[in-house]
Residue, then its C-alpha position, 0 to 999 in steps of 0.5 A: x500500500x502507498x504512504x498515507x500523506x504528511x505535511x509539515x506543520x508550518x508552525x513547528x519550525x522543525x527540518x522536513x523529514x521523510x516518513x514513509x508509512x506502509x500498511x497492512x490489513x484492515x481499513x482501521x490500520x489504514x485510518x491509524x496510519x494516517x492518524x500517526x503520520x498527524x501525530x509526527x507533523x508537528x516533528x516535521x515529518x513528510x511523506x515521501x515515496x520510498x522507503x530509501x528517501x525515509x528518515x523514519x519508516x514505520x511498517x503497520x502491521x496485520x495479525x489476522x492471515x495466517x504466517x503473519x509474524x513471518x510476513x513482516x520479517x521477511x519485509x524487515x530483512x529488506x527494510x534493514x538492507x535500505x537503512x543500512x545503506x542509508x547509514x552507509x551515506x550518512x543518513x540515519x533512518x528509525x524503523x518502527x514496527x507497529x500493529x497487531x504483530x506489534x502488540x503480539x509479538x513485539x519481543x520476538x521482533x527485537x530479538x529476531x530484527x534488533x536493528x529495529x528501533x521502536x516497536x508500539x502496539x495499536x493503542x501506543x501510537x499518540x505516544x510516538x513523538x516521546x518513543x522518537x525522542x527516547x529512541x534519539x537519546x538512548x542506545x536501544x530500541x523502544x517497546x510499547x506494548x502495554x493497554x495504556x489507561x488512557x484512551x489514545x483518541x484523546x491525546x492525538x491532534x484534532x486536525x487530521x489530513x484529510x483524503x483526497x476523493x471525497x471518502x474517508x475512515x473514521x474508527x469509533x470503536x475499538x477492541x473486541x469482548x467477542x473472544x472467537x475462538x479463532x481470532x487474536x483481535x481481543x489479545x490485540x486490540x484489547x476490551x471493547x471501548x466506544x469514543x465519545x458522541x463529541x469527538x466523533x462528532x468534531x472529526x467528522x465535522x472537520x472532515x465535511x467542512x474539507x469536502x468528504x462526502x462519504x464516511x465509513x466508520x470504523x470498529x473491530x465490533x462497529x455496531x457495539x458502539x456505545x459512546x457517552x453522549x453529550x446529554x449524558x447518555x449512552x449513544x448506540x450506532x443508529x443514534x450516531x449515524x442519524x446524527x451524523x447525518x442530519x447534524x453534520x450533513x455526511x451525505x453517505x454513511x457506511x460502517x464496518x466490521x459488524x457483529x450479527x449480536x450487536x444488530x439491534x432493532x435500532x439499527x435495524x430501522x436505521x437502514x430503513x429510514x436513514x437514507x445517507x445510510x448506504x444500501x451495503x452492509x458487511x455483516x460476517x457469518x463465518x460458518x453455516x453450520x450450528x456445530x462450528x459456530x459453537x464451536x467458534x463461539x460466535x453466540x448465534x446459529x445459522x438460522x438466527x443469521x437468516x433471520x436477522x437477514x430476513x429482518x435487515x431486507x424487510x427494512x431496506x429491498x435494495x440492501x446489498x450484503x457482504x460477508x467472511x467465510x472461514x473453512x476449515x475450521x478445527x473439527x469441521x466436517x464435509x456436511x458442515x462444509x455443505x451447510x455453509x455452502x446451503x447458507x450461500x445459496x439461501x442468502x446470496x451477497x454481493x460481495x464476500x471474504x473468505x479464507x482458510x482456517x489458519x492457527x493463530x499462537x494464543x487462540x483456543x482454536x490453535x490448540x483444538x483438535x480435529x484440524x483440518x488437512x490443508x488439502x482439504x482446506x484448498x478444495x473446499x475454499x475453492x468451491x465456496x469461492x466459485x460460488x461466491x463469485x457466481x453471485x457477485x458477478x450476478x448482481x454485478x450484472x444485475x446493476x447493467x441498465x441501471x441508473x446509479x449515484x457514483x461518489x468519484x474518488x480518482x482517475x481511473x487507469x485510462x486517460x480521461x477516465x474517472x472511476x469511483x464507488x457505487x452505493x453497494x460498493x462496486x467500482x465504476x468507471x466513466x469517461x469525466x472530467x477531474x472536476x467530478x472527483x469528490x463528488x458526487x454524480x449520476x451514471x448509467x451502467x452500461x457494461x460489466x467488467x470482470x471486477x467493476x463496472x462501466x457508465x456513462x454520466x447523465x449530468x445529474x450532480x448532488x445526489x448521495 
């Protein structure tokens, strides 16, 4: 992924120095990249293409797939390769591992890449500017890791950079009290914790008056949020995201990642009357068969995620779900396969994630019985992966002679092309003018592509 922009604060007096920012995983690694290259502004800190332009290099790390820790050596070995020939000319360059391989393996890190000077779990990061100056004076490399009392949203600078394209993320919740047995989030990220009705309220207020047009907010359990409100309440998602759009003005709201147990009635008739928020809901099921989930400890049957299903269009016809698929979970069977396949075919998404089951140190599913070979693994994924893209690539067509508001976010690959998103997530491209990006403007589709899809401009503007 490219660097996430950085421009010296022009009040810092400070030399500009280049900070290259790399970043695996998930939207929120993404949304605390950005936050930690506001936090090194006021350092003098500015994006530069390259790791070899870099005076500092942080490496923003995902835990979830599987060989993660291994993944994020083998980029340090080429990492340490450009520092050293940076020292070579005379240039020093702090490298900094941050993340949830941060947070789960951070000593290993140091003992296995002691070239590594700073190493911050995701909930350190406000604290970066005082590990650089610590990492400066002291010989040795500087480890934070701990769950820190105060919440780090309270401690980084209001002003943010602001994304060009008009879209941007924006975490609200943070942690999870789930405990999957297959996931390392809660050992991570830590307990469940909601920003307040206010500060969320404020970015997103900055954020508006910079021109974004559609925010995505962002949780490990995003529909759980429950801030304190300036009334004193406690607020839920429905009552946020209502807020935010007749309070602030977001014209087009999304959230993610969801949690089928937090999808109240409240939210569930936000989609119906809530028109800013956008007809596409990630709602992850894992698994359709009732033995594994319990045994995933996801709290809900298969069933009930019908249901909820059921509920959720009932509410909004035009809603367009996405999921994640685990296969080969410890202990699943050719007929548990087969029920997850069932599940599939009854709902139907637009979109989806799946993946091997793969063991994560620490989580009660690493240690289970019954693990699955990875020959079967493969040929299972395989086959729920065809299915899937049978369907998104159906109501990808579906969509051809339809009339669709596109949010434009940047050029597309063609000359004079500008791409975006529609509001079911799906890629557009049209021929337009620059001008059009960061806005919003109808189009007809009028051609599917393998993986977006094309149209034309009707001249209509404005509309979310």
């Amino acid at each position: 992924m490219s660097p996430l922009p950085c421009v010296p604060s022009a009040q810092s007096g400070k030399q500009a120095r280049g900070l290259h920012v790399i970043t695996w995983g998930c939207q929120m690694n993404v949304y605390d990249s950005a936050r930690m290259t506001d936090v090194l502004r006021p350092l003098g800190y500015r994006a530069v293409d390259a790791p070899d332009n870099a005076d500092m290099i942080i490496l923003n790390t995902c835990h979830i797939r599987d060989r993660a820790a291994e993944k994020v050596f083998s980029e340090l070995g080429r990492l340490r390769l450009v520092k050293e020939a940076r020292a070579q000319a005379g240039h020093k360059t702090v490298l900094a591992v941050a993340g949830c391989v941060a947070q789960a393996e951070g000593r290993e890190i140091l003992a296995r890449a002691p070239y590594v000077d700073i190493v911050l779990g995701p909930q350190t990061y406000h604290r970066l500017p005082e590990m650089v100056a610590r990492a400066a004076r002291a010989a040795g490399a500087v480890i934070e890791t701990d769950f820190p009392v105060e919440q780090k949203f309270d401690f980084l600078p209001p002003e943010r950079e602001v994304p060009a394209g008009g879209a941007a993320f924006l975490t609200i919740q943070e942690g999870c009290d789930k405990f999957c047995s297959f996931c390392v989030v809660p050992y991570t990220r830590g307990a469940e914790a909601s920003r307040p009705v206010n500060a969320v309220l404020e970015e997103a207020r900055r954020l508006v008056a910079h021109g974004v047009k559609e925010i995505t907010l962002l949780g490990q359990n995003v529909n759980a949020y429950h801030g304190e409100g300036p009334d004193g309440a406690i607020w839920g998602l429905a009552r946020l995201t209502a807020e935010l759009a007749d309070g602030i003005g977001v014209a087009r709201i999304r959230y993610t990642t969801s949690h089928p147990r937090d999808m109240d009635a409240d939210l569930i008739a936000a989609h119906r009357d809530q028109r800013a928020l956008m007809p596409f809901l990630h709602l992850p099921v894992q698994s359709g068969s009732d033995r594994v989930l319990a045994a995933m400890n996801r709290g809900h049957t298969a069933q009930e995620y019908r249901d909820l299903v059921t509920r959720l269009r009932a509410a909004r016809p035009d809603l367009a779900l996405s999921s994640d698929f685990i296969v080969g979970h410890p202990g699943e069977t050719e007929d548990d396969f087969e029920q997850t396949m069932q599940l599939i075919r009854d709902v139907g998404f637009a979109q989806a994630y799946s993946f091997k089951y793969s063991p994560r140190p620490g989580t009660p599913a690493s240690g289970a019985g019954g693990q699955v070979p990875e020959e079967v693994k493969d040929a299972r994924l395989q086959k729920l992966q065809a299915l899937l893209r049978e369907q998104q690539d159906a109501f990808n067509a579906a969509t051809v002679g339809r009339r669709v508001s596109v949010l434009f976010t940047g050029r597309g690959r063609k000359p004079g092309q500008i791409s975006g998103k529609s509001p079911y997530l799906q890629a557009v491209h049209v021929d337009g003018p620059d001008s059009l990006i960061g806005q919003v403007a109808e189009v007809d589709i009028v051609k599917l592509y393998t993986n977006s899809l094309g149209g034309v401009l009707t001249g209509e503007t404005g509309k979310a």
